[in-house]
N, C-alpha and C positions, 0 to 999 in steps of 0.2 A: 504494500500500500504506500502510496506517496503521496498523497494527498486526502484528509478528510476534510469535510465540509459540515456546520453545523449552520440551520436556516431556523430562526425563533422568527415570529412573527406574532405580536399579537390579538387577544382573542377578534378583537375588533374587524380586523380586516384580513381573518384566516384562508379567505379565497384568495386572499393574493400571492400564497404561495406557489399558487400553481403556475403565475407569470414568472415570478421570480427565479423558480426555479428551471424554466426554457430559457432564461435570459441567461443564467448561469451555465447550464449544457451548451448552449449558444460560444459563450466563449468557452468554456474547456474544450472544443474541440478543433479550435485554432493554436494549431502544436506552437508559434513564438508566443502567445499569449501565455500558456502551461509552461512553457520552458522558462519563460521570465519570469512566471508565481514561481517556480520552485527554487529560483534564486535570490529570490527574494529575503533577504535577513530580516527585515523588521515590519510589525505591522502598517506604519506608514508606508513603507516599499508599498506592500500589498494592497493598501485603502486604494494608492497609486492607480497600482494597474488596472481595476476592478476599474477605476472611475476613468481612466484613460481608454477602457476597453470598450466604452459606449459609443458607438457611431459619431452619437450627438455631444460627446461629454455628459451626456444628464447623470443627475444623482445614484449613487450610491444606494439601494434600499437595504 
C-alpha cells in the first residue's frame, strides 16, 4: 500500500461524498499527479497538489 486516503465529511452534506470522491479517483489516476503526492514531505506539499490538481484551481473540499 502506498497511499491511504481518509474522506470525513459531515452529516450535513453526506451526498457529497460521492462527488468528492470521482474528483479524487479523477486525479489519482494521473500517474505525475500520484508521483508528486508521494513525494510529497509535508502536508502543505500535499494541501498543494490537491489544490493545484483542479483544472480551475477551485477549492480544496
Amino acid at each position: 500500500v502506498e497511499l491511504v486516503m481518509l474522506l470525513a465529511v459531515p452529516e450535513s452534506v453526506k451526498e457529497d461524498h460521492l462527488l468528492i470522491l470521482k474528483e479524487l479517483a479523477e486525479l489519482l489516476v494521473e500517474e505525475k499527479f500520484t508521483e508528486r503526492l508521494l513525494k510529497a514531505c509535508t502536508r502543505e506539499e500535499i494541501y498543494r497538489l490537491f489544490k493545484e490538481g483542479y483544472p480551475d484551481g477551485g477549492e480544496v473540499r
